[in-house]
PAZAPA-4460 file (N, C-alpha, C; in steps of 0.05 Angstrom, whole numbers, plus 32768, in hexadecimal, padded with zeros to 4 digits):
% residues 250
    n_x    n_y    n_z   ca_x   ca_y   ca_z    c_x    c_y    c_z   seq   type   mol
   8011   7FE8   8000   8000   8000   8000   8012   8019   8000     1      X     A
   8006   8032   7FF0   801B   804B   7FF5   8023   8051   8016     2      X     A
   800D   8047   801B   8012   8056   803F   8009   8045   8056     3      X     A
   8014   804E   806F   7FFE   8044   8083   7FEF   8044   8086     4      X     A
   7FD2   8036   808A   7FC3   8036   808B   7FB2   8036   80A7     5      X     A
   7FA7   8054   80B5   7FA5   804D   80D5   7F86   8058   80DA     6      X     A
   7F70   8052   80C6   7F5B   8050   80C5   7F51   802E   80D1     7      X     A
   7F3E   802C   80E1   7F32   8014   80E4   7F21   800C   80CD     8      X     A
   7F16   7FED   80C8   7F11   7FE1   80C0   7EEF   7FEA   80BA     9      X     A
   7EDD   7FF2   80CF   7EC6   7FFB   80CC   7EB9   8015   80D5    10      X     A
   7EA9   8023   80CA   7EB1   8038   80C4   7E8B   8040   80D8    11      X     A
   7E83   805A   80E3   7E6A   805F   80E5   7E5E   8073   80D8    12      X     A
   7E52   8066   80B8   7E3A   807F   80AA   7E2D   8092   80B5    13      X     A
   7E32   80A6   80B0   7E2A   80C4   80B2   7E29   80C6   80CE    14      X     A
   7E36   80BD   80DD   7E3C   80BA   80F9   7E2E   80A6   810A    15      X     A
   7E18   80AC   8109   7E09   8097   8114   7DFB   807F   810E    16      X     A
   7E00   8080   80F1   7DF0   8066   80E6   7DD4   8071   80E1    17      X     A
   7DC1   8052   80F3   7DA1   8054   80EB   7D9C   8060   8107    18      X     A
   7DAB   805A   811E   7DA5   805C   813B   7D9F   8081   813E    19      X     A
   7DAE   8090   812D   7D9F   80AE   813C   7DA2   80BE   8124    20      X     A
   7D9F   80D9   8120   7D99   80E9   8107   7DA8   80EB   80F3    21      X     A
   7DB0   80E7   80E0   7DCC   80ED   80D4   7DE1   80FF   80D4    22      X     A
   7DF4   8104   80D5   7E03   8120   80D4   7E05   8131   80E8    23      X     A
   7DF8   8128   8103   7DEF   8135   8119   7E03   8134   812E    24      X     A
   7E09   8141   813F   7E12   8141   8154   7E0B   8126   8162    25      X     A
   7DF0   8123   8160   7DED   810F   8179   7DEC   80EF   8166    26      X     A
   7DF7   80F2   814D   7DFB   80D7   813F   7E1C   80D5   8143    27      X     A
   7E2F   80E9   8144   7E4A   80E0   814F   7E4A   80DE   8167    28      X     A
   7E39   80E4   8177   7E38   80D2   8197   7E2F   80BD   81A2    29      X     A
   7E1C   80B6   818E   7E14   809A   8183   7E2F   807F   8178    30      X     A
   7E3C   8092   8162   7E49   807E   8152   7E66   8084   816A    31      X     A
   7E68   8097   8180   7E82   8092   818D   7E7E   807E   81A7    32      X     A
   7E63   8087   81AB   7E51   8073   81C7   7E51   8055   81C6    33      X     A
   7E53   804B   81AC   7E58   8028   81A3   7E6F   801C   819F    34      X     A
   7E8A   8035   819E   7EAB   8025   819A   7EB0   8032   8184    35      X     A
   7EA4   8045   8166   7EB2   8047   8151   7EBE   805F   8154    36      X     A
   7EDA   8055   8145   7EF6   8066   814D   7EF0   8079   8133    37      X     A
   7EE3   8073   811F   7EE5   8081   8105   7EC3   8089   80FB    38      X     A
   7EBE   80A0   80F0   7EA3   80AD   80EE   7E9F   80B2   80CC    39      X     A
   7E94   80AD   80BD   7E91   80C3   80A4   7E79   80D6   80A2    40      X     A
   7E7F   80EE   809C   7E6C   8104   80A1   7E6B   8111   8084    41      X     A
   7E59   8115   8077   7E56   812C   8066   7E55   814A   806B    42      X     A
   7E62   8159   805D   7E66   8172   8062   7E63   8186   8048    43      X     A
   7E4F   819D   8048   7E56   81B1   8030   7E4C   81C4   803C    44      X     A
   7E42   81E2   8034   7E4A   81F7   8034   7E34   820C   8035    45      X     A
   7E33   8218   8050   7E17   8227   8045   7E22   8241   8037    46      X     A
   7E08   8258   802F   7E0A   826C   8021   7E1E   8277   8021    47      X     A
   7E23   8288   8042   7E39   8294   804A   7E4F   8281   805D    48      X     A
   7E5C   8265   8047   7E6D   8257   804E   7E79   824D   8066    49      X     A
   7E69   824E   806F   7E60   8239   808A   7E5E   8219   807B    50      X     A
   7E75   8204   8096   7E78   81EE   8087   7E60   81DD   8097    51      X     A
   7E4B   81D1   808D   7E33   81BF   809B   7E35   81A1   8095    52      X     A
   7E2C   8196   80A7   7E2F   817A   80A2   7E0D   8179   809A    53      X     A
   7E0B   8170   8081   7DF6   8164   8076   7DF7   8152   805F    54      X     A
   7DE8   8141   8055   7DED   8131   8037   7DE6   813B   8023    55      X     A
   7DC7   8142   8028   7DBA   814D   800B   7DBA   8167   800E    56      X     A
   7DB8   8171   7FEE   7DBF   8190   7FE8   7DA4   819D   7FF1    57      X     A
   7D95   8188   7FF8   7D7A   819F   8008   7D70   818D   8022    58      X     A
   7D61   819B   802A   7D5F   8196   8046   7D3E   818D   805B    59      X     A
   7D3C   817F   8041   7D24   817E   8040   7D21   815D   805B    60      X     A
   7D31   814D   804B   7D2E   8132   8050   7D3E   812E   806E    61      X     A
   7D4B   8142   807B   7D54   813C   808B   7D58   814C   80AA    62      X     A
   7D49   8163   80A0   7D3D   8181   80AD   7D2C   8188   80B4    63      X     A
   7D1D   819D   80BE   7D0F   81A5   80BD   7D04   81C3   80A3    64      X     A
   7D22   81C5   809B   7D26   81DC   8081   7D1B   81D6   8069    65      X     A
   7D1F   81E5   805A   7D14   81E6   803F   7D2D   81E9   802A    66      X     A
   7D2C   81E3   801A   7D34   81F2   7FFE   7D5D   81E6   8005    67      X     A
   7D6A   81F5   7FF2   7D89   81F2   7FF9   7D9A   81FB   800B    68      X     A
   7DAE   81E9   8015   7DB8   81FB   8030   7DCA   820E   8022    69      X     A
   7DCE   81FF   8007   7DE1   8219   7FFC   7DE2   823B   7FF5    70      X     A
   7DBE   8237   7FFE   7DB0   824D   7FF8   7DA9   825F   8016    71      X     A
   7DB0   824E   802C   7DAC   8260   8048   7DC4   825E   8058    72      X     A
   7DC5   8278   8063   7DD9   8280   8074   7DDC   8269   808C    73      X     A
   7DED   8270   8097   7DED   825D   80AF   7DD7   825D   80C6    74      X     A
   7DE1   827D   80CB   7DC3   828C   80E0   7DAF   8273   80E0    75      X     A
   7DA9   827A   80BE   7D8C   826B   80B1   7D89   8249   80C0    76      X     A
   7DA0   823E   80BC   7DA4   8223   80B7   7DAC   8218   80DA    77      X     A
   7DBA   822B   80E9   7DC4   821D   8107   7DAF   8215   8116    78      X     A
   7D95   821E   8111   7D81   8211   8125   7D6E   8203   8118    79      X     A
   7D6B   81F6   8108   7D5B   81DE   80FB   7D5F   81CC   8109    80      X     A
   7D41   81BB   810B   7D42   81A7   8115   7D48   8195   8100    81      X     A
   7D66   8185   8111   7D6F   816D   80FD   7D69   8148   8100    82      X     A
   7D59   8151   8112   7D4D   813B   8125   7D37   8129   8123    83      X     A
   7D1C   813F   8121   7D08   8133   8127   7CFA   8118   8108    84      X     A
   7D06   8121   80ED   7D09   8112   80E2   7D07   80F7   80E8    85      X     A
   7D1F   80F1   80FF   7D29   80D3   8102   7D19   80C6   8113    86      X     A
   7D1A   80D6   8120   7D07   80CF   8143   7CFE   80DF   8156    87      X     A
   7CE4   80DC   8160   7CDD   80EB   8171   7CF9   80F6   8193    88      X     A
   7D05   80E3   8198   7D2E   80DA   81A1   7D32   80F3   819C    89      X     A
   7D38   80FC   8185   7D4B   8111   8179   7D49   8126   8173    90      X     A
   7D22   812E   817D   7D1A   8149   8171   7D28   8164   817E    91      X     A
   7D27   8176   816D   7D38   818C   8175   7D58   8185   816F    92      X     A
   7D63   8177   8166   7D85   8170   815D   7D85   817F   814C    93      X     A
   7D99   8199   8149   7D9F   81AA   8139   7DB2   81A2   811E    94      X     A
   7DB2   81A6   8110   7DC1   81A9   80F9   7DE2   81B4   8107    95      X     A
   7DF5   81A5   80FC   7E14   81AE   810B   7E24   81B7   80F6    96      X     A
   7E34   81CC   8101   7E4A   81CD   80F0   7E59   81C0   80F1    97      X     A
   7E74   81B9   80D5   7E85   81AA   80DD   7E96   81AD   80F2    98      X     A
   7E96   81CC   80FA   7EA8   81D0   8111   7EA1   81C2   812A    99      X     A
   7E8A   81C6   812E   7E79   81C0   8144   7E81   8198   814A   100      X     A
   7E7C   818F   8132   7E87   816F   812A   7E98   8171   8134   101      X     A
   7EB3   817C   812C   7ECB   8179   812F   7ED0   8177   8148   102      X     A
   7EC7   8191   8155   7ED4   8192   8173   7ECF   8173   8189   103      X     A
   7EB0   815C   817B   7EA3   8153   818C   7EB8   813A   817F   104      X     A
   7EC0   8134   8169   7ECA   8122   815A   7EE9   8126   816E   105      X     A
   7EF2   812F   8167   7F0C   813C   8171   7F16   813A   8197   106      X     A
   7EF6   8136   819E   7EF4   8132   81C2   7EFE   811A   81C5   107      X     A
   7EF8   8106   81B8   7EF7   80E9   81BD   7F12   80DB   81AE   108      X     A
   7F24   80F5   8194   7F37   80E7   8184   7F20   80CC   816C   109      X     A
   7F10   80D2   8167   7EFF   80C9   8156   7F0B   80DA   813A   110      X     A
   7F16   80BF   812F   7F13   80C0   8107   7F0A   80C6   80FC   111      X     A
   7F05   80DF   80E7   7EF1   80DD   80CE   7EFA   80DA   80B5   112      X     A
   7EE1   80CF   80A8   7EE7   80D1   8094   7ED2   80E8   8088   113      X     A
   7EDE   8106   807F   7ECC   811A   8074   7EBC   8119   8059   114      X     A
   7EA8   810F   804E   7EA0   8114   8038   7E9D   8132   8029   115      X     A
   7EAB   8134   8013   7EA2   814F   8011   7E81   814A   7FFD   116      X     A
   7E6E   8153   800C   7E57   815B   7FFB   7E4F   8172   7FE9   117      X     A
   7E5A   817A   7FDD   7E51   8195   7FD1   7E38   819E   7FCD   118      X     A
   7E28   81B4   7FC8   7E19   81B3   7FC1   7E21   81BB   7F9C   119      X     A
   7E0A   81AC   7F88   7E10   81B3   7F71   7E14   81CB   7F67   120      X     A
   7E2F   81CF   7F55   7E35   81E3   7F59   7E51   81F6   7F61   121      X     A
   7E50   81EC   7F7A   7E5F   81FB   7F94   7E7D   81E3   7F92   122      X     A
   7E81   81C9   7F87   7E91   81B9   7F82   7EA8   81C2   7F8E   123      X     A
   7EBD   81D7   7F85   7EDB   81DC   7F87   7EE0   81E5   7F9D   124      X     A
   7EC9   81FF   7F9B   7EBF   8209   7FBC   7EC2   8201   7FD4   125      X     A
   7EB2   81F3   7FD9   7EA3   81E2   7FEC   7ECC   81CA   7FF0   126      X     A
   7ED2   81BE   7FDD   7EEC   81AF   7FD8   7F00   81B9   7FF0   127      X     A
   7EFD   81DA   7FDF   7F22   81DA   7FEF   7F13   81F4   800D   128      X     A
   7EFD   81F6   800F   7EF7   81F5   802E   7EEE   81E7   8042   129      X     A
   7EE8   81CD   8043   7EF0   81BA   8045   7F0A   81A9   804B   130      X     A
   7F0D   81A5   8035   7F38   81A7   8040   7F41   81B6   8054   131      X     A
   7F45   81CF   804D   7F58   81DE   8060   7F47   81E0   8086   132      X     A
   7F2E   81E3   807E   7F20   81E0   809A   7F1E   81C6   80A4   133      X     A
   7F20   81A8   8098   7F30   8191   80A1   7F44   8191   80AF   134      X     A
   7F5B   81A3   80A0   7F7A   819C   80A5   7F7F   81AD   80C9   135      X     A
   7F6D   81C8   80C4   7F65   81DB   80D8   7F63   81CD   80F7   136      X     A
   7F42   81BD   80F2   7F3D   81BA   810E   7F42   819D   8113   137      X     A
   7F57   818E   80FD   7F5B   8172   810B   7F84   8179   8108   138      X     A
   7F8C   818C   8107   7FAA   818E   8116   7FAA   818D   812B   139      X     A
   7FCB   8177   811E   7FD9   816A   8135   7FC0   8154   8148   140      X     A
   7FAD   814E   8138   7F98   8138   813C   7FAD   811F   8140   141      X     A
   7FAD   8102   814A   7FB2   80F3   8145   7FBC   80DE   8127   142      X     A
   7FA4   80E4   811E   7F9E   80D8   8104   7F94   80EF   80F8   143      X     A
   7F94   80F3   80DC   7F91   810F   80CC   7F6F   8102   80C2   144      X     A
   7F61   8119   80BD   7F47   810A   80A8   7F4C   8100   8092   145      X     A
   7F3C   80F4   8087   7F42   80E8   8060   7F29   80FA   8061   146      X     A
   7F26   810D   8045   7F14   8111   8037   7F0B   8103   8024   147      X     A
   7EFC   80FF   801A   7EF4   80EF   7FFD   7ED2   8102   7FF4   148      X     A
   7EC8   80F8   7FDF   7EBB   8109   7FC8   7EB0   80F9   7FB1   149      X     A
   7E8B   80FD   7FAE   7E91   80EE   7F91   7E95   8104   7F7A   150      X     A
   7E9A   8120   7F8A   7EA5   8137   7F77   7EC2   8136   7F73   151      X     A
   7EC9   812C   7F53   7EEB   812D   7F51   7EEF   814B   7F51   152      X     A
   7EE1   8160   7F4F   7EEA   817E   7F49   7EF4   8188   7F6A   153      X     A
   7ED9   817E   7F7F   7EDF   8183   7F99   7EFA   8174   7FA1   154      X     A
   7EFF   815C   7F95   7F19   8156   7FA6   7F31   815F   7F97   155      X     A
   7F32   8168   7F7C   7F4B   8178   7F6F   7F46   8195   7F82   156      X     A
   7F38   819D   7F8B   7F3C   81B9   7F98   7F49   81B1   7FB6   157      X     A
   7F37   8192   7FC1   7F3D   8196   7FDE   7F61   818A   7FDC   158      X     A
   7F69   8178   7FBF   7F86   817C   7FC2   7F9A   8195   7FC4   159      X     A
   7F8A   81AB   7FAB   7F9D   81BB   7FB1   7FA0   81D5   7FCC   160      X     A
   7F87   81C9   7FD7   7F8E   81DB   7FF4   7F97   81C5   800C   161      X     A
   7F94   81B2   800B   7F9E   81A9   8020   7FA6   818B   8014   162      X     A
   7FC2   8184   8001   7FCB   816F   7FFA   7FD5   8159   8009   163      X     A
   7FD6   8162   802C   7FDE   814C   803E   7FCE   8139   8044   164      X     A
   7FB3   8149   8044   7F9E   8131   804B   7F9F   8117   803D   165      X     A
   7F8B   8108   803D   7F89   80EB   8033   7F75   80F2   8024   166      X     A
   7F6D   80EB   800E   7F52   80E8   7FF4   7F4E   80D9   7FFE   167      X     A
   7F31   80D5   7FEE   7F28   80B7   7FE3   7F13   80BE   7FCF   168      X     A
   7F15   80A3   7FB5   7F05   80B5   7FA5   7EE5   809D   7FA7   169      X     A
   7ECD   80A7   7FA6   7EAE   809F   7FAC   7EAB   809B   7F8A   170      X     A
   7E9F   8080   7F8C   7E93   8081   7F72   7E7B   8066   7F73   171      X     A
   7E6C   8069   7F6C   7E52   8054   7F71   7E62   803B   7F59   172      X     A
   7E6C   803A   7F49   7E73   801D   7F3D   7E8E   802B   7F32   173      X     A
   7E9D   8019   7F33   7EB9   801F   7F34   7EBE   800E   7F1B   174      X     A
   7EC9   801E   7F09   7ED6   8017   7EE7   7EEB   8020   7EE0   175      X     A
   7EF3   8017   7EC7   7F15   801F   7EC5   7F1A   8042   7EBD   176      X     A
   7F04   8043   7EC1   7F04   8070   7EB9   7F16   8077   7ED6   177      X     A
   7F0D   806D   7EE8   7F0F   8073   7F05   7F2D   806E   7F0B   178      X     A
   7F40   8060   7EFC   7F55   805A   7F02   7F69   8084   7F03   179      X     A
   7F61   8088   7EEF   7F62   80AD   7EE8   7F66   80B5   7EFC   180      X     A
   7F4A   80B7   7F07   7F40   80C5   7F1C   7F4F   80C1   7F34   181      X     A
   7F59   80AF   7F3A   7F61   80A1   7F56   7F7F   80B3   7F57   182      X     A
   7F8F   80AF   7F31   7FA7   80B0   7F2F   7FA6   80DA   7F34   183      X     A
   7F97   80E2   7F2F   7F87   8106   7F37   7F8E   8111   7F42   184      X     A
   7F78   8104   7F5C   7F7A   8108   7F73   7F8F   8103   7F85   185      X     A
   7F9C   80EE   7F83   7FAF   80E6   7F8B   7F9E   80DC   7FA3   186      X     A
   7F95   80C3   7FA0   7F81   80BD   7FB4   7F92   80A6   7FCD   187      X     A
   7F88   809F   7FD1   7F93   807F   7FE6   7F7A   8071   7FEB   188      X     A
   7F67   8079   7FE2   7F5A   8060   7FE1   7F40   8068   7FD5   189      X     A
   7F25   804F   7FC7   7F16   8053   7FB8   7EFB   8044   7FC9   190      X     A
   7EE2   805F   7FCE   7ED4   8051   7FD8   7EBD   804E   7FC5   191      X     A
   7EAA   8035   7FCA   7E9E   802B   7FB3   7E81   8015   7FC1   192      X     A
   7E6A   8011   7FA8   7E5A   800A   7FB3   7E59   7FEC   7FC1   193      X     A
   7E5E   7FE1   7FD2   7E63   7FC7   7FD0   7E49   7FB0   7FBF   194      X     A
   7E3B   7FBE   7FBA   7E25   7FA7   7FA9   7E31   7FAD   7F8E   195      X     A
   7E3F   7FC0   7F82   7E50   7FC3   7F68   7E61   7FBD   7F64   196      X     A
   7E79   7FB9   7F7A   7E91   7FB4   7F7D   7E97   7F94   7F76   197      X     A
   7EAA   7F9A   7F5D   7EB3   7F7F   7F52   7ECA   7F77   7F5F   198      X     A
   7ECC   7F5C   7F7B   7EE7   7F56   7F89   7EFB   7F57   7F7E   199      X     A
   7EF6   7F4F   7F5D   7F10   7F43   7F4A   7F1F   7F54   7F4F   200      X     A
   7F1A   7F71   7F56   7F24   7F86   7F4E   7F35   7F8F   7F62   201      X     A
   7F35   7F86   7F7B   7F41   7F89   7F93   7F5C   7F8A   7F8D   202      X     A
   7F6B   7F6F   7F86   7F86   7F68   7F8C   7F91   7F80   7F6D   203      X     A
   7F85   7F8D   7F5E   7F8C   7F9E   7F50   7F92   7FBA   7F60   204      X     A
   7F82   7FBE   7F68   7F79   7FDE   7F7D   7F8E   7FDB   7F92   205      X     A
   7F91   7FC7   7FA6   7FAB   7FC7   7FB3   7FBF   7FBF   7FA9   206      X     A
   7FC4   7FB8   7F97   7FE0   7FB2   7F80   7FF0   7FDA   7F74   207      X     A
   7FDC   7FE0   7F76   7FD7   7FFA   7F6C   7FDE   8013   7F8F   208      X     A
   7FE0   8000   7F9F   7FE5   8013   7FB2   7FC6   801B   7FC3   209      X     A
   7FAF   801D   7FB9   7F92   8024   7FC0   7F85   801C   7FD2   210      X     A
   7F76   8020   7FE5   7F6A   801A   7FFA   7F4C   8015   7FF3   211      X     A
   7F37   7FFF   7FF5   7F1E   7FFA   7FF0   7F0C   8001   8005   212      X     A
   7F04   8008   8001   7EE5   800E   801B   7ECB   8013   8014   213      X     A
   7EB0   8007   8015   7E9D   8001   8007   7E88   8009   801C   214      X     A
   7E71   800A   8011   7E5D   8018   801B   7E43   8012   800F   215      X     A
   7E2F   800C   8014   7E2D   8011   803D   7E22   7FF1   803E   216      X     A
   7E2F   7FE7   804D   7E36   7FCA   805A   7E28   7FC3   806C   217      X     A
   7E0A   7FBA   8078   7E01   7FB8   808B   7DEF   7F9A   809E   218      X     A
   7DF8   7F87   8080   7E00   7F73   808C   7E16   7F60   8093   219      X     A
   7E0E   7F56   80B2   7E30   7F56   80B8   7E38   7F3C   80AC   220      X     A
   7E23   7F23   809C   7E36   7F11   808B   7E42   7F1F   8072   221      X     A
   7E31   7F2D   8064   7E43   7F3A   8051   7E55   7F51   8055   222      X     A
   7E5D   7F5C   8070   7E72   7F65   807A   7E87   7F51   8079   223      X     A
   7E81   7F41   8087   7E9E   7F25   8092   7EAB   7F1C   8075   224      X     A
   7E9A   7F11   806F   7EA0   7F13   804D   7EAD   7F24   803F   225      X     A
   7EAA   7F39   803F   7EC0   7F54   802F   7ED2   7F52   8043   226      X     A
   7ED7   7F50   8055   7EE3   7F5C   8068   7EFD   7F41   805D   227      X     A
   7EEF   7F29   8067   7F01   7F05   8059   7F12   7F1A   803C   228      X     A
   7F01   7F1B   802C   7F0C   7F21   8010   7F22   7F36   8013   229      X     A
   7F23   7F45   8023   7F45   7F58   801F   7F37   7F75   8019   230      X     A
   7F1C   7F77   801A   7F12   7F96   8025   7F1C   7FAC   803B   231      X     A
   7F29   7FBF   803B   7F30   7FD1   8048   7F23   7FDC   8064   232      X     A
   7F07   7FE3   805B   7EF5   7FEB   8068   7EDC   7FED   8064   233      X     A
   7EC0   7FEC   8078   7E9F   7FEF   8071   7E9A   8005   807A   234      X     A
   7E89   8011   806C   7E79   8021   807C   7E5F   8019   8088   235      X     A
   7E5D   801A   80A1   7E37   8009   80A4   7E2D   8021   80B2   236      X     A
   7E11   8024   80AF   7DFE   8029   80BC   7DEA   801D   80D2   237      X     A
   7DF8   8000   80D1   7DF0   7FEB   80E8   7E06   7FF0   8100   238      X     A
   7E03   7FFE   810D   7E13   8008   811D   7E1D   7FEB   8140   239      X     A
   7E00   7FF2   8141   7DFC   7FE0   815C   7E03   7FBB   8153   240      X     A
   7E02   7FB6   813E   7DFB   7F96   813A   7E26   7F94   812A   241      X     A
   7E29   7FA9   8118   7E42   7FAD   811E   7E53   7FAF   8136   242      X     A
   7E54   7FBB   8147   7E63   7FC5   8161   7E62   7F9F   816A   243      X     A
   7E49   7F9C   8170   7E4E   7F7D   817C   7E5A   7F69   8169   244      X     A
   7E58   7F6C   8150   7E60   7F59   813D   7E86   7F5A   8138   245      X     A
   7E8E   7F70   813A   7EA6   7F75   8132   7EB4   7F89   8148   246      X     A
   7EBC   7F87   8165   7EB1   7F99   8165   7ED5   7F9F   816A   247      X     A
   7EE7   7F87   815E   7F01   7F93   8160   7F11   7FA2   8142   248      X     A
   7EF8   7FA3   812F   7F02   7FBC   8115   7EF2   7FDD   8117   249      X     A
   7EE6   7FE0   812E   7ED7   7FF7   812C   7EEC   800E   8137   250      X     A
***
């Protein structure tokens, strides 16, 4: 492999999995409350560039908001309920900044892995602020974040602001175009759908130096299984049945 590799084996979706809201404060207290050393969070950018942890470019499905966050200030966006969506548990959970993440991620020496989400559009933007506000509030961290992106434009920006970090490049089925892309970015590893993911391809990808990690993995026989095959890493959203199942790769 190009490098060491000091990411664990399983990883906790959008922090919390299915167990609490996505992207939320109280889903990385969730996903730190069960043993996982490592978190992946989406992140992009409101109006007046404020970095938010959310997935979709609107805010409909996971808020109480409307319309794009790319379109409201923060003001607008810091007190939405990010909660009641999931469960009556969670009502009132605010929408977080990444700062806000960081500091709670950062308490415990908890891993991430940062997705950059952009909103459409905002791609290069959103890239290299991101980066440099990575490199910012996880110095002199233990372990540095990996960013990764299924925007190649966002991660050519978040290389050229912050080239120390770790890539990774997102792509729902992985083909030989993607070999490019990897060589780009200058990635270390390629995450990918595991119901798409052709194994053959493995002993190529680490031959190549590349790190595999697939998503989203949430049963744990077809975890053990990738995991047998020479897979890198899962991401699950089965948080709780993971933790007991594995609970010495989390």
């Amino acid at each position: 492999m190009k490098a060491p590799w000091p990411y664990p084996r399983i990883y906790a979706h959008r922090g919390g999995g299915m167990l609490a809201p996505e992207n939320t404060l109280a889903a990385i207290r969730t996903g730190q409350a069960l043993g996982y050393s490592m978190h992946e969070i989406d992140v992009k950018l409101s109006r007046d560039g404020v970095l938010i942890l959310l997935h979709d470019p609107t805010l409909e499905r996971t808020t109480n908001g409307t319309g794009r966050a790319a379109d409201l200030t923060w003001d607008e966006l810091k007190d939405l309920d990010a909660g009641s969506w999931h469960s009556e548990k969670f009502a009132g959970e605010r929408l977080p900044s990444f700062a806000e993440a960081a500091r709670l991620l950062r308490s415990k020496d908890t891993m991430i892995n940062i997705e950059i989400k952009p909103t459409p559009g905002f791609d290069c933007e959103t890239g290299e602020k991101v980066a440099v506000a990575a490199r910012e509030l996880w110095r002199d961290a233990p372990v540095a974040p990996m960013l990764s992106s299924f925007s190649f434009e966002a991660l050519l920006s978040a290389r050229q602001a912050a080239p120390e970090l770790q890539r990774a490049w997102i792509i729902s089925r992985f083909t030989d175009a993607d070999w490019e892309r990897l060589k780009r970015i200058e990635a270390v590893s390629l995450h990918t759908n595991h119901h798409k993911f052709d194994l053959a391809d493995l002993p190529r990808l680490h031959g190549a130096g590349y790190r595999v990690n697939l998503y989203t993995v949430d049963d744990p026989d077809r975890a053990q299984a990738l995991l047998d095959a020479g897979v890198d890493g899962l991401f699950t959203d089965n948080l709780a049945v993971f933790a007991e199942r594995f609970p010495g790769l989390l």
